[in-house]
TORPA-4810 file (N, C-alpha, C, O; in nm, 3 decimals):
<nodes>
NODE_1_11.683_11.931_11.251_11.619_11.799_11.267_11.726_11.689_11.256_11.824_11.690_11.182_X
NODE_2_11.685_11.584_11.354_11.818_11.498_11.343_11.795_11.377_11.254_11.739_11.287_11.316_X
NODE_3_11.820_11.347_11.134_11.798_11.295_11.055_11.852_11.078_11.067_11.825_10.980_10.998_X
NODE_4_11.921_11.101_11.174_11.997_11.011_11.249_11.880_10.898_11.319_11.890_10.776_11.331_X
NODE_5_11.791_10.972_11.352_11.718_10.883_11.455_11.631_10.788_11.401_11.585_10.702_11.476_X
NODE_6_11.593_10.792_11.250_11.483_10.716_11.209_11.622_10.601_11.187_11.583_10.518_11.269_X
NODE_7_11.697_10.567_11.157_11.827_10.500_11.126_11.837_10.441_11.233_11.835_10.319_11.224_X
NODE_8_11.845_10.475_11.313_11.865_10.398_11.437_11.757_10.303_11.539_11.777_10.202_11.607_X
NODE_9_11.637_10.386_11.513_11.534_10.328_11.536_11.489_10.167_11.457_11.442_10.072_11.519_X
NODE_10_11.516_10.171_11.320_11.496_10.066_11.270_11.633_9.979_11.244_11.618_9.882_11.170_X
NODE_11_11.771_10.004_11.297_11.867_9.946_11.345_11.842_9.863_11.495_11.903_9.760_11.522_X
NODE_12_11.765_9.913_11.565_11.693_9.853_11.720_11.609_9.732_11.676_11.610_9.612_11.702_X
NODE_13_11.507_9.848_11.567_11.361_9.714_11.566_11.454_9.579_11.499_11.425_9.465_11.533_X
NODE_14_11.545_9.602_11.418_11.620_9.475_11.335_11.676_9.379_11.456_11.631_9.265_11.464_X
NODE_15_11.792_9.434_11.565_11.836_9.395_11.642_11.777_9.274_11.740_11.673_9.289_11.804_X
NODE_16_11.863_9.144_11.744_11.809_9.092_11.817_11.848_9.053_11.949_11.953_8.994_11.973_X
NODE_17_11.754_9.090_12.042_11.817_9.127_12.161_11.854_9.007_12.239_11.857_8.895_12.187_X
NODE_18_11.886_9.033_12.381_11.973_8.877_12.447_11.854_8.795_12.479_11.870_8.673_12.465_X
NODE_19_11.759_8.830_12.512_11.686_8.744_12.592_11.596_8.679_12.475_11.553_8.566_12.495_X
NODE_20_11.556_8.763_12.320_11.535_8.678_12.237_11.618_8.562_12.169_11.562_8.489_12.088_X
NODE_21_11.736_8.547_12.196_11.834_8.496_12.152_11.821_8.338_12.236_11.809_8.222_12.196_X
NODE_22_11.830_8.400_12.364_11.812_8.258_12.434_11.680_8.190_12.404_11.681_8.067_12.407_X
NODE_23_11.564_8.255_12.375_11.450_8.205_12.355_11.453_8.099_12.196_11.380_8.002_12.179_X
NODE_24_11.600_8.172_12.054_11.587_8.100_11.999_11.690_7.983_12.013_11.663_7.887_11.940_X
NODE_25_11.785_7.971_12.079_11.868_7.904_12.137_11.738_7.745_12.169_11.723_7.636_12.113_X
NODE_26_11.668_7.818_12.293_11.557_7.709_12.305_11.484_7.630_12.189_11.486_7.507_12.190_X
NODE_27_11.426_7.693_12.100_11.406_7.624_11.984_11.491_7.562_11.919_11.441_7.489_11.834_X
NODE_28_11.645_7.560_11.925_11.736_7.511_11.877_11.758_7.358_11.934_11.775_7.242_11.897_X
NODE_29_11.746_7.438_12.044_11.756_7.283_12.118_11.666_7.142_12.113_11.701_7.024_12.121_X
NODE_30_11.544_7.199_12.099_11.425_7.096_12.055_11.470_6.990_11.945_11.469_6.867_11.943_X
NODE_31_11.519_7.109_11.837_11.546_7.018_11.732_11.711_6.880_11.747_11.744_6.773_11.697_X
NODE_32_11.758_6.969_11.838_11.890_6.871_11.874_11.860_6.771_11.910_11.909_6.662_11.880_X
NODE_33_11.770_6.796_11.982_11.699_6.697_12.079_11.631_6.581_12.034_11.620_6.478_12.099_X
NODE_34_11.572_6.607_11.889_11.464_6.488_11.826_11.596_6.378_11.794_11.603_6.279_11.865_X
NODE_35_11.677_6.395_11.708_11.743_6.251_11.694_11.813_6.195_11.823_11.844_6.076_11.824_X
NODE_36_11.835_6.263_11.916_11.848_6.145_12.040_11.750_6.087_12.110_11.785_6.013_12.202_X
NODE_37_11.586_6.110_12.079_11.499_6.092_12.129_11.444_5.923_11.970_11.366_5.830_11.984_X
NODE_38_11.503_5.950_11.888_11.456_5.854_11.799_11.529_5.754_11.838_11.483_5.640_11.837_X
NODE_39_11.665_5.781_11.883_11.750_5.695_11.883_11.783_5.589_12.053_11.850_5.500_12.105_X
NODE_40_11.688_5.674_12.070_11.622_5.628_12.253_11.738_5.642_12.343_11.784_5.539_12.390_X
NODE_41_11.790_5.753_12.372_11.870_5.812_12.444_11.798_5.921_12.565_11.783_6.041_12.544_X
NODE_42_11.765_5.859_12.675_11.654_5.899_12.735_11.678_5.980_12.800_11.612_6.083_12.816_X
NODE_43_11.804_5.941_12.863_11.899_6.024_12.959_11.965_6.138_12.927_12.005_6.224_13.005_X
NODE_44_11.975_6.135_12.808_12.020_6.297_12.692_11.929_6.381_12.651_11.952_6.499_12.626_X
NODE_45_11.802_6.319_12.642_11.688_6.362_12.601_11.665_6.463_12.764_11.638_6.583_12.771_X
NODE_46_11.681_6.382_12.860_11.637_6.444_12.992_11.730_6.517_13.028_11.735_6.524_13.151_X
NODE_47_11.808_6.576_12.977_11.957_6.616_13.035_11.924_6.788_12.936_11.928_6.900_12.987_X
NODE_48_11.890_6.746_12.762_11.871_6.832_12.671_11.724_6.926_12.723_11.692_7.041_12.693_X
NODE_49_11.681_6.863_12.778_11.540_6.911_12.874_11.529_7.019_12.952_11.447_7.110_12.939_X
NODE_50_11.663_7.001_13.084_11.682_7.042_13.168_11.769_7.166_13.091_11.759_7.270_13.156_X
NODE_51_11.837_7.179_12.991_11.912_7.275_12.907_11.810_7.366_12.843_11.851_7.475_12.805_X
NODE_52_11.668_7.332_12.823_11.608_7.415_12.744_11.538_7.505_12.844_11.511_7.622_12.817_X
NODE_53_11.492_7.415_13.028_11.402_7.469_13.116_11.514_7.597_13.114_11.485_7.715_13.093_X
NODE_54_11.611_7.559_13.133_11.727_7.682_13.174_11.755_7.788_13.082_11.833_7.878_13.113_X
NODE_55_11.696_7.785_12.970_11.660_7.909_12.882_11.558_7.962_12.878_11.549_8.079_12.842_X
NODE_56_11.469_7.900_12.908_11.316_7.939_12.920_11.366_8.028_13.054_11.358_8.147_13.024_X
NODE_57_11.415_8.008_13.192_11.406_8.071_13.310_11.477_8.206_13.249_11.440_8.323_13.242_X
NODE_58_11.588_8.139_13.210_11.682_8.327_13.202_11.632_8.407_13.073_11.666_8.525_13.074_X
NODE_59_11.560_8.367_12.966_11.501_8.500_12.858_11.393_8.582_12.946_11.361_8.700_12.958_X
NODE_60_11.374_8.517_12.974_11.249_8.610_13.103_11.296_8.697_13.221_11.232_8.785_13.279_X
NODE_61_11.462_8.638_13.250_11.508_8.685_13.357_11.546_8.861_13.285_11.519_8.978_13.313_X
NODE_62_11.635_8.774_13.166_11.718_8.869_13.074_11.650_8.991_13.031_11.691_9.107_13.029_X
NODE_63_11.519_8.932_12.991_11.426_9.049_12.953_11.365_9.153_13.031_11.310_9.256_12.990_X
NODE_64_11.387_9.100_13.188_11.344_9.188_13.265_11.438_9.284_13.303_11.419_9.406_13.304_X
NODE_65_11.548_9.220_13.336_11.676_9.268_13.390_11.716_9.396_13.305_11.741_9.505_13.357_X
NODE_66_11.719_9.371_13.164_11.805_9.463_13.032_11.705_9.544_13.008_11.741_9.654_12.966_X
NODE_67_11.540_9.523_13.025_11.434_9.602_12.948_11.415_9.539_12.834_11.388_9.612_12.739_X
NODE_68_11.422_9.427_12.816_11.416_9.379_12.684_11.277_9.326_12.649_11.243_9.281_12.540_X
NODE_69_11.195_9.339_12.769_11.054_9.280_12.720_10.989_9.345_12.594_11.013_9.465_12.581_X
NODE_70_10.935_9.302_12.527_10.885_9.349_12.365_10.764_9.215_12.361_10.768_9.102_12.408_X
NODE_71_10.654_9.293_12.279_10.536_9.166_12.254_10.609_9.081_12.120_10.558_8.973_12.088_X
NODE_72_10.674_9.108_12.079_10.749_9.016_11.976_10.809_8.937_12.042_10.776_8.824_12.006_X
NODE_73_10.922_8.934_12.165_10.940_8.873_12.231_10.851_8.727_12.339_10.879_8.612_12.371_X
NODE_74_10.744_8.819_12.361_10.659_8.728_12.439_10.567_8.625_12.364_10.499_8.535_12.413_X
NODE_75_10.584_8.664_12.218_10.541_8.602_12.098_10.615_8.460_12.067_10.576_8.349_12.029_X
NODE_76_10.712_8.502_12.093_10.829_8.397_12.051_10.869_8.336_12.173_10.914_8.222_12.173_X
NODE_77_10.852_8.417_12.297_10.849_8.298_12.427_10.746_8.198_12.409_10.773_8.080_12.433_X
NODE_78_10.613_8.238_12.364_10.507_8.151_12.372_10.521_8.026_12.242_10.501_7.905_12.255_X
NODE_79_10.557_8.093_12.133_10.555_7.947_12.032_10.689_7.831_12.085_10.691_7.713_12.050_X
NODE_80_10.801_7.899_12.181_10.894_7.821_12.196_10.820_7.716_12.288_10.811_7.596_12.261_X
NODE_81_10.769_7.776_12.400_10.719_7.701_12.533_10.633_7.593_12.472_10.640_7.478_12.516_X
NODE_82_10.536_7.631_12.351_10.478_7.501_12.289_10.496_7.437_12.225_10.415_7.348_12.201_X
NODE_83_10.617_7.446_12.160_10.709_7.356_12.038_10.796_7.260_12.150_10.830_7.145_12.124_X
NODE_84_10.830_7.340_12.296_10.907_7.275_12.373_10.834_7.156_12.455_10.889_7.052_12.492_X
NODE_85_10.710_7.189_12.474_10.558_7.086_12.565_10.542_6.957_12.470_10.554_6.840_12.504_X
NODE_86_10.497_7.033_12.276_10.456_6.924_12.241_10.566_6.829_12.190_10.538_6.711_12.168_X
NODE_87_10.703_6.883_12.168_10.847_6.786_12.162_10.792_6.713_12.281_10.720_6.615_12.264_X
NODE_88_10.815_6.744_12.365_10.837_6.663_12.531_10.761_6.551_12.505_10.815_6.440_12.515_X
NODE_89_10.625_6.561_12.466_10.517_6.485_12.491_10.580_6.357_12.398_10.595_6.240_12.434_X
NODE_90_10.608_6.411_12.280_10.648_6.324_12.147_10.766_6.243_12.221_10.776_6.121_12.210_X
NODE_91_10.808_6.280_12.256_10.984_6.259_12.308_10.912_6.139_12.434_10.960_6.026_12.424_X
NODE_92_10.822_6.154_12.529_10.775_6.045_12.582_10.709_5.895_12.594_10.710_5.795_12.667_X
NODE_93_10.634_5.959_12.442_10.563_5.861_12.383_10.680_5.743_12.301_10.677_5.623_12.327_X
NODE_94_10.774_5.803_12.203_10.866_5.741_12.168_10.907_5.674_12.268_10.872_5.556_12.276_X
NODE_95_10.988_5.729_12.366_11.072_5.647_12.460_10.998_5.555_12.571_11.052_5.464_12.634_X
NODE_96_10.833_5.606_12.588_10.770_5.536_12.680_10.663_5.524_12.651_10.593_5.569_12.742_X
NODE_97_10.587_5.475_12.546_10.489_5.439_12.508_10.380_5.370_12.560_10.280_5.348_12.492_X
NODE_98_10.397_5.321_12.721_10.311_5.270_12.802_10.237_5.420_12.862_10.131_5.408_12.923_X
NODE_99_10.283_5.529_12.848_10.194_5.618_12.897_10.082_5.659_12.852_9.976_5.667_12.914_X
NODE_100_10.107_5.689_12.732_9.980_5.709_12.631_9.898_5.598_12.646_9.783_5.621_12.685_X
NODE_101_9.935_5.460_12.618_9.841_5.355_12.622_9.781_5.339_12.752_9.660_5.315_12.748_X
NODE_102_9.838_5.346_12.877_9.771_5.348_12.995_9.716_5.481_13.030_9.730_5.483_13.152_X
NODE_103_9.666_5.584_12.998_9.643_5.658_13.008_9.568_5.796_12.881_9.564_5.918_12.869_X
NODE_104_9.515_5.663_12.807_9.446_5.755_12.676_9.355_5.848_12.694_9.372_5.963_12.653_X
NODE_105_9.248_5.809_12.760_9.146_5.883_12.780_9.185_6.030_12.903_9.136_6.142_12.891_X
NODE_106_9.248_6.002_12.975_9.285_6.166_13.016_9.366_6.214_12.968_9.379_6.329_13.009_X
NODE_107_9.462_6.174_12.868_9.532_6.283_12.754_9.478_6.311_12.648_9.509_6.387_12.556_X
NODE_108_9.378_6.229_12.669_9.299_6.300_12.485_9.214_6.380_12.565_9.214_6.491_12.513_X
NODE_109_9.138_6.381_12.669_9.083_6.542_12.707_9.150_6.620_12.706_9.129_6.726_12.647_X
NODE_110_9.286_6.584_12.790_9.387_6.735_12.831_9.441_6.794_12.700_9.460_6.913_12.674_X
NODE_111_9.466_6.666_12.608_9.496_6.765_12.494_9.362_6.830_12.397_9.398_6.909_12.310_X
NODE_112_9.246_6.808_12.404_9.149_6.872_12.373_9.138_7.039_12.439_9.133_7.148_12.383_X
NODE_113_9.137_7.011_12.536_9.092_7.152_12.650_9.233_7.202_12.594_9.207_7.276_12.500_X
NODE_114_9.355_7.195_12.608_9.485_7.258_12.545_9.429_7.329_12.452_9.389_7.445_12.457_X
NODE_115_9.429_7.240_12.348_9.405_7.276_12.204_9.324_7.403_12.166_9.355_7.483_12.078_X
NODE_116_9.153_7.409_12.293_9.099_7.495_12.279_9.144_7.600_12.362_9.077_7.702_12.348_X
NODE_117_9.233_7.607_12.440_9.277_7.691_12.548_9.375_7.827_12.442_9.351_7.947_12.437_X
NODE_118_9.454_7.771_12.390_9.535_7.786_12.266_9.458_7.858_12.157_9.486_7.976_12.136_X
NODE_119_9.364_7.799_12.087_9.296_7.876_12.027_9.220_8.008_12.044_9.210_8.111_11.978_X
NODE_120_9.175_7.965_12.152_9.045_8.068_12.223_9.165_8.228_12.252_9.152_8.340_12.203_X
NODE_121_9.252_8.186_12.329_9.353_8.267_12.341_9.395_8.368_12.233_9.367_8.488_12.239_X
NODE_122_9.486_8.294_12.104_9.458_8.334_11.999_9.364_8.406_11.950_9.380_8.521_11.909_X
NODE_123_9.276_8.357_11.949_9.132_8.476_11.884_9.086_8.584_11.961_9.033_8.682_11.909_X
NODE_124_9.108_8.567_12.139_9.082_8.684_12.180_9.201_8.785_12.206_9.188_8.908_12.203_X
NODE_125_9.329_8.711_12.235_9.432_8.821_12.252_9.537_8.763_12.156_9.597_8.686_12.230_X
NODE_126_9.573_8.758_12.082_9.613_8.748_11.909_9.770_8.675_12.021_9.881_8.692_11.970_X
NODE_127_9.768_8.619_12.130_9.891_8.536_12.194_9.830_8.360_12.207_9.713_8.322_12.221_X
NODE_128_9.925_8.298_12.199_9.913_8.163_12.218_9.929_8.106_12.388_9.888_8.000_12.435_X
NODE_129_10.001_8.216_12.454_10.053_8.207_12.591_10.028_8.301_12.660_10.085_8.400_12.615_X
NODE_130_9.946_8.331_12.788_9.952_8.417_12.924_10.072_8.423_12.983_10.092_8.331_13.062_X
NODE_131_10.194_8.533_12.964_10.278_8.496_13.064_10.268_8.546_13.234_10.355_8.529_13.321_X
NODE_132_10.172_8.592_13.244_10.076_8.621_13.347_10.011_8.550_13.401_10.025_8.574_13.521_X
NODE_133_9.930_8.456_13.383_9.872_8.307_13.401_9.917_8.238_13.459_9.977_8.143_13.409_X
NODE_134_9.903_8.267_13.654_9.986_8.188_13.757_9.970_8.017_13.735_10.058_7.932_13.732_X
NODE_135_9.820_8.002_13.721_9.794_7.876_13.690_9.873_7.781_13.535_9.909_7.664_13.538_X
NODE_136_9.880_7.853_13.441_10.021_7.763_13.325_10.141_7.774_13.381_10.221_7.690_13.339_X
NODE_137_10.190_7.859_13.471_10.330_7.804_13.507_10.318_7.707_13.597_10.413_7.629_13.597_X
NODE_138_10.225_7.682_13.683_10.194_7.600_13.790_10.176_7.442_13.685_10.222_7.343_13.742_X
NODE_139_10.129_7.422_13.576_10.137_7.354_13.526_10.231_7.273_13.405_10.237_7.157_13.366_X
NODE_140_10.300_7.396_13.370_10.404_7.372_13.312_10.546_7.307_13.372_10.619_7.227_13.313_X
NODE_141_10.562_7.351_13.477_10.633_7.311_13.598_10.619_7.212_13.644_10.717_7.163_13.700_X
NODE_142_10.467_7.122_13.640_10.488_7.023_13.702_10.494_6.933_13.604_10.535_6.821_13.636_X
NODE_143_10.450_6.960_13.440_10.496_6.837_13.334_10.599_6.837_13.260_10.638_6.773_13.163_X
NODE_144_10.659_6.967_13.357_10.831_6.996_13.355_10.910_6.868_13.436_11.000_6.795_13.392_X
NODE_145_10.867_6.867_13.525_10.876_6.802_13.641_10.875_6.633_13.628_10.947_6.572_13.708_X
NODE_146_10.790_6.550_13.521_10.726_6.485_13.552_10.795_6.422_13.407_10.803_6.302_13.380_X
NODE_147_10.842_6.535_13.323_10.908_6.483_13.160_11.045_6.460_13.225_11.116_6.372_13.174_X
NODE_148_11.097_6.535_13.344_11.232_6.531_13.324_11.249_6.388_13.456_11.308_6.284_13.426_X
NODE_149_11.203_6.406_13.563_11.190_6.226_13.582_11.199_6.117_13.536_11.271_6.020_13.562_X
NODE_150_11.110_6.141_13.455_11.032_5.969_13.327_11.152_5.965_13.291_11.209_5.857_13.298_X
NODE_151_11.231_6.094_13.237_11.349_6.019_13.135_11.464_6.020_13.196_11.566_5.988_13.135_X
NODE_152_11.466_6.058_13.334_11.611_6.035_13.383_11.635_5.903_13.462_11.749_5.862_13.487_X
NODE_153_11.531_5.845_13.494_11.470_5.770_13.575_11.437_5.621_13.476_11.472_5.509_13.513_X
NODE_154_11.357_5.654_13.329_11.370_5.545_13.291_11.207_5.503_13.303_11.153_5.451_13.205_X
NODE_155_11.133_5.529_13.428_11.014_5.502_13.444_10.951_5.623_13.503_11.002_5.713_13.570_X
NODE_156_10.817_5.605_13.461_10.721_5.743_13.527_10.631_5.704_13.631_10.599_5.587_13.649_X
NODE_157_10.580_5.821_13.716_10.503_5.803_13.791_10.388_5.846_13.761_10.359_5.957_13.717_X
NODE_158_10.297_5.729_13.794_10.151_5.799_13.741_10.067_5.916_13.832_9.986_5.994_13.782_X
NODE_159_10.093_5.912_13.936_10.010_5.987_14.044_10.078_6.158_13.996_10.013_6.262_13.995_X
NODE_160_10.264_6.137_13.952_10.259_6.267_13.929_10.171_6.325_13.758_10.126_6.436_13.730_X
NODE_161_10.176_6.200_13.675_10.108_6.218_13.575_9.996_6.250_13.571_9.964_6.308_13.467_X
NODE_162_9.905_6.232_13.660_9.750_6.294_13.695_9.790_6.402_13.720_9.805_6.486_13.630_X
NODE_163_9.816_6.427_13.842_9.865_6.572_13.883_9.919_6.709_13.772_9.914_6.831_13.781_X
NODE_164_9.957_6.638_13.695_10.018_6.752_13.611_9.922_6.816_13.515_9.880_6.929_13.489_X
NODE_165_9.907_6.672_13.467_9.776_6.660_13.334_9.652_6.758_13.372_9.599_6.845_13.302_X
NODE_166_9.616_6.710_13.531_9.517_6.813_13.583_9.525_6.984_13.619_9.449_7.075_13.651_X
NODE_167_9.662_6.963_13.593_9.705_7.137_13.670_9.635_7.211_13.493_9.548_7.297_13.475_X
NODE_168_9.743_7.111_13.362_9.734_7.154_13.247_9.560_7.189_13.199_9.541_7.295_13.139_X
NODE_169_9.450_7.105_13.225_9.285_7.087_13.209_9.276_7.238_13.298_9.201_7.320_13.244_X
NODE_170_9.324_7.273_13.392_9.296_7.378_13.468_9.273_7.491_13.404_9.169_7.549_13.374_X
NODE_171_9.450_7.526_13.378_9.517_7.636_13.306_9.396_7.624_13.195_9.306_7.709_13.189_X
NODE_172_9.400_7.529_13.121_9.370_7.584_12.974_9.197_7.603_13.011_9.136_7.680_12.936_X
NODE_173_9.136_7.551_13.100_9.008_7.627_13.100_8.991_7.743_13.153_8.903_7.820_13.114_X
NODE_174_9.080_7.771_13.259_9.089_7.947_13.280_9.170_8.042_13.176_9.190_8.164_13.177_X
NODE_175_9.208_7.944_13.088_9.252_8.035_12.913_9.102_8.050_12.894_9.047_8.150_12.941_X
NODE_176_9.046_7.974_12.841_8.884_7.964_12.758_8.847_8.067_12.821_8.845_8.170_12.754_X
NODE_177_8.807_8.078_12.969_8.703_8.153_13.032_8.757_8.319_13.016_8.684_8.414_12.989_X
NODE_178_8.850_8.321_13.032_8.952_8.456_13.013_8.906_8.524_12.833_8.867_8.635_12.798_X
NODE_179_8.936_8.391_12.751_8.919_8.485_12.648_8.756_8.490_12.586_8.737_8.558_12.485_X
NODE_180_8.636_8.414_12.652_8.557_8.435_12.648_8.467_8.588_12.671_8.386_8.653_12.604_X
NODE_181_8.542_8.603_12.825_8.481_8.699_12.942_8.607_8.798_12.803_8.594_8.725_12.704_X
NODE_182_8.671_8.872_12.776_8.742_8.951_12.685_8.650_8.979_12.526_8.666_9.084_12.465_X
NODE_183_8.546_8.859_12.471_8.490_8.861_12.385_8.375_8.919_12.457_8.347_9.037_12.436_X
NODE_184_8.309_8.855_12.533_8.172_8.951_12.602_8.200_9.102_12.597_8.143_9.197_12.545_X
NODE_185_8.302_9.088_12.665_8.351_9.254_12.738_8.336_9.393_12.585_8.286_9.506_12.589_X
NODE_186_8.400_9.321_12.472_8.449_9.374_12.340_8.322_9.389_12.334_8.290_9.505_12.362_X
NODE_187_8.211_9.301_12.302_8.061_9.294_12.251_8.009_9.399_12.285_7.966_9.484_12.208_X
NODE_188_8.007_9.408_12.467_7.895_9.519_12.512_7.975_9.693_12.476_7.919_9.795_12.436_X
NODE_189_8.091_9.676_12.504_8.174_9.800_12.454_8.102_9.843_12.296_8.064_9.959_12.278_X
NODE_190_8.090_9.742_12.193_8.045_9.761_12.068_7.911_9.808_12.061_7.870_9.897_11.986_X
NODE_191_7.832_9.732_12.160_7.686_9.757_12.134_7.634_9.888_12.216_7.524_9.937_12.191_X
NODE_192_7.737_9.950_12.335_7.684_10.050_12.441_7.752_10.167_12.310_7.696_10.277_12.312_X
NODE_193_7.840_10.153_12.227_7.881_10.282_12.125_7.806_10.284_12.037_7.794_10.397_11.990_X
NODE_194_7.732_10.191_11.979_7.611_10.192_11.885_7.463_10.288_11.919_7.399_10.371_11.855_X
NODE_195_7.451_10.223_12.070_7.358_10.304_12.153_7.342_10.477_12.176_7.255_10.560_12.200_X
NODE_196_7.463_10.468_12.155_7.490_10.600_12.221_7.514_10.688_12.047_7.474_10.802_12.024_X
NODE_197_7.576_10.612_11.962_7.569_10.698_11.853_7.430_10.697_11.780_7.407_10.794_11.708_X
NODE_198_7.350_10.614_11.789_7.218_10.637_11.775_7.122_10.720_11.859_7.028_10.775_11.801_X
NODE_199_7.138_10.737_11.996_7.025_10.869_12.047_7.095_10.995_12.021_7.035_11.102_12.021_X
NODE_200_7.285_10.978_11.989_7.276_11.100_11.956_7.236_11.126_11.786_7.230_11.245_11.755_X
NODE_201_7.212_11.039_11.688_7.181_11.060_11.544_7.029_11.105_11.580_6.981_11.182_11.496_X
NODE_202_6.952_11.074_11.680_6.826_11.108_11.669_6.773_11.245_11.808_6.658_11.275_11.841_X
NODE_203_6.892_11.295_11.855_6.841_11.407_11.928_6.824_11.541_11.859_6.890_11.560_11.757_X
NODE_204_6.752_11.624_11.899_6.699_11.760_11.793_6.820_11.861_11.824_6.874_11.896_11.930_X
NODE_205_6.843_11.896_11.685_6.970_11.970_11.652_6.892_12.114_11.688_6.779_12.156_11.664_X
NODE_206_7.030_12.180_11.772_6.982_12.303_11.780_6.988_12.383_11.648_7.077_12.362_11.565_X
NODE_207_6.893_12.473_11.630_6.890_12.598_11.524_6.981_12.668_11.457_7.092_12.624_11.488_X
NODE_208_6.989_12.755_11.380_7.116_12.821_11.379_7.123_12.919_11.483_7.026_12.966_11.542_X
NODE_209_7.264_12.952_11.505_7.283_13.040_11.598_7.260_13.168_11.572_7.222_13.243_11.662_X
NODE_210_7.279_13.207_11.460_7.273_13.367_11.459_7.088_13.388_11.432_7.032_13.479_11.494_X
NODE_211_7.005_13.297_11.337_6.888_13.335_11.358_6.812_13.304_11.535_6.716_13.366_11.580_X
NODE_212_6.886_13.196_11.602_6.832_13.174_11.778_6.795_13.301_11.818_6.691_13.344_11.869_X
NODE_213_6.964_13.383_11.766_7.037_13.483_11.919_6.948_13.612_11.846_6.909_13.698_11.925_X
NODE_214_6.918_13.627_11.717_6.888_13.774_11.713_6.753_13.775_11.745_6.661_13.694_11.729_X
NODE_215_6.764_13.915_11.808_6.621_13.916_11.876_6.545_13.972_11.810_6.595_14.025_11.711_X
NODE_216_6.382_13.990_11.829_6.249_14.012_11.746_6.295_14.152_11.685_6.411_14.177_11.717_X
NODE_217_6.251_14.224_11.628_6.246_14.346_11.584_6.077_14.413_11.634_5.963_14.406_11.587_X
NODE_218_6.108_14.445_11.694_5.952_14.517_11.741_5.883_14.644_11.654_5.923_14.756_11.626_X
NODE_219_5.794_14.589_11.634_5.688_14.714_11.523_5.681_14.849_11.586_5.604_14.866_11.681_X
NODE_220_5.743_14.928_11.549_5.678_15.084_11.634_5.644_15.179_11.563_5.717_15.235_11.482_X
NODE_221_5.504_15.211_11.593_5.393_15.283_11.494_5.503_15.429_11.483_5.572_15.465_11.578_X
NODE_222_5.501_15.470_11.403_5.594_15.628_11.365_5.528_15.730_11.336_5.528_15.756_11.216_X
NODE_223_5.453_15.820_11.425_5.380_15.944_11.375_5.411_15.995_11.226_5.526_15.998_11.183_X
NODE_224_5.285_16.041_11.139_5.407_16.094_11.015_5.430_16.267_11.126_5.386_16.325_11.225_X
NODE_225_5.534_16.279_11.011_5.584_16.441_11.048_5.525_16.512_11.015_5.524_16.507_10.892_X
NODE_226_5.439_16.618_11.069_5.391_16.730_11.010_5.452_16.827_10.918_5.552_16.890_10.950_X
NODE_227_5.392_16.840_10.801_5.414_16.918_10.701_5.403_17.075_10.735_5.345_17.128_10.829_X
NODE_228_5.484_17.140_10.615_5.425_17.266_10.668_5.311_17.299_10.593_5.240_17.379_10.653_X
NODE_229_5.271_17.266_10.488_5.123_17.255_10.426_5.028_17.228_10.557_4.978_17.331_10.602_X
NODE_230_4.995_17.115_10.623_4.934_17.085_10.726_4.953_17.160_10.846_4.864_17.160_10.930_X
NODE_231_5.040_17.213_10.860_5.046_17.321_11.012_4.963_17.431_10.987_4.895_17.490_11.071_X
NODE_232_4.978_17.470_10.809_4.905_17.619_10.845_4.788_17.611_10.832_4.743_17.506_10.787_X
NODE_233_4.700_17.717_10.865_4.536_17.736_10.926_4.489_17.710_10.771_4.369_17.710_10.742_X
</nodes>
C-alpha cells in the first residue's frame, strides 16, 4: 500500500492553484483601488478596473486551460465578481454622485431584484454566482462597460445606464426563477419518495418461505397388517 498518496492528496487540496491566485489578485485589487477612488482619481480608478476585468477573463481562462476548475474555485470567482460590482458601484457614486440622484428609483429596484437574485441562489444552489448564466455575463459586461467609461471619460451615459441596469433586473430574475423551479423540483422528488415508501410500508408481506413452499402432507388411510392370530381359522 502506498502510504504516499494520502500526503499528497492533502498537499493538492492545500495548494493554491494559478487561476485561484489571479482570482485573489482580483480582490486585491479592489482594495487598492478604494483610496484612489476617495481621493477622486477617476482615471486610476478606471484604469485599476480594466486590471481587475483582466483577471476575472484569464482565472477562467487558466482554469480551463490547466484543469484547474474546482467548486472552491468558482466559489471564490463568485464572491470576487461581487465585491468587484459592489466596489464599482461605490467607486461611482463617490466620484459621480449625479447618478444615483438622477436615477434612484431604477437602482433601488435593480439593487432589490440583485439582492434577491443572490440570495435565492444561495439557498437553492449554496453559490452566489451562475457561471453558466449567459444572461449575468451579458450583464456584467455591459456595467463593465458603462463603469469603465463614466470614469475614463469623466461623464456617463444614461441610455447606456438603463441598458445595463436592465440586462442586471434580467439576470437576477432568471436567478430567482432558476432557484425557485430547483426548490419545486427538490419538493416533488421528496414527496414522490414519501409516496412510494408508504405503499410500500403498507403492501402485504409475503409469508414465510419455507412454510409457502412445503407442500400439504396428504392423509393416507394404512390398512393395519394382518396378524398371524387373525389369519388363522
Amino acid at each position: 500500500m502506498n502510504n504516499d498518496r494520502p500526503e499528497r492528496e492533502v498537499t493538492k487540496a492545500r495548494t493554491v492553484s494559478l487561476a485561484d491566485a489571479l482570482t485573489c489578485l482580483r480582490l486585491l485589487l479592489v482594495l487598492l483601488i478604494w483610496p484612489l477612488s476617495l481621493q477622486g482619481h477617476g482615471r486610476l480608478v478606471g484604469l485599476g478596473l480594466i486590471g481587475a476585468g483582466v483577471t476575472d477573463f484569464l482565472d477562467g481562462y487558466v482554469a480551463r486551460r490547466l484543469g484547474q476548475a474546482s467548486p472552491r474555485g468558482a466559489r471564490l470567482d463568485g464572491v470576487a465578481d461581487i465585491m468587484l460590482l459592489l466596489s464599482a458601484a461605490a467607486w461611482l457614486e463617490v466620484l459621480h454622485p449625479e447618478i444615483v440622484r438622477e436615477n434612484v428609483g431604477l437602482l433601488a429596484a435593480a439593487a432589490a431584484l440583485y439582492a434577491g437574485g443572490v440570495a435565492a441562489g444561495w439557498i437553492a444552489f449554496r453559490r452566489v454566482v451562475d457561471p453558466r448564466q449567459l444572461s449575468s455575463k451579458i450583464a456584467g459586461g455591459l456595467l463593465y462597460l458603462f463603469a469603465i467609461t463614466s470614469l475614463l471619460t469623466g461623464a456617463y451615459e444614461p441610455l447606456l445606464l438603463r441598458i445595463a441596469v436592465l440586462a442586471l433586473m434580467i439576470s437576477s430574475v432568471e436567478g430567482i426563477i432558476a432557484a425557485v423551479g430547483r426548490r419545486l423540483a427538490e419538493s416533488r422528488t421528496i414527496q414522490a419518495k414519501g409516496i412510494a415508501s408508504n405503499t410500500r410500508s403498507h403492501a402485504p408481506h409475503a409469508s414465510n418461505g419455507v412454510a409457502s413452499n412445503a407442500s400439504p402432507i396428504t392423509s393416507i388411510p394404512i390398512s393395519p397388517i394382518p396378524t398371524t392370530n387373525d389369519s388363522e381359522p
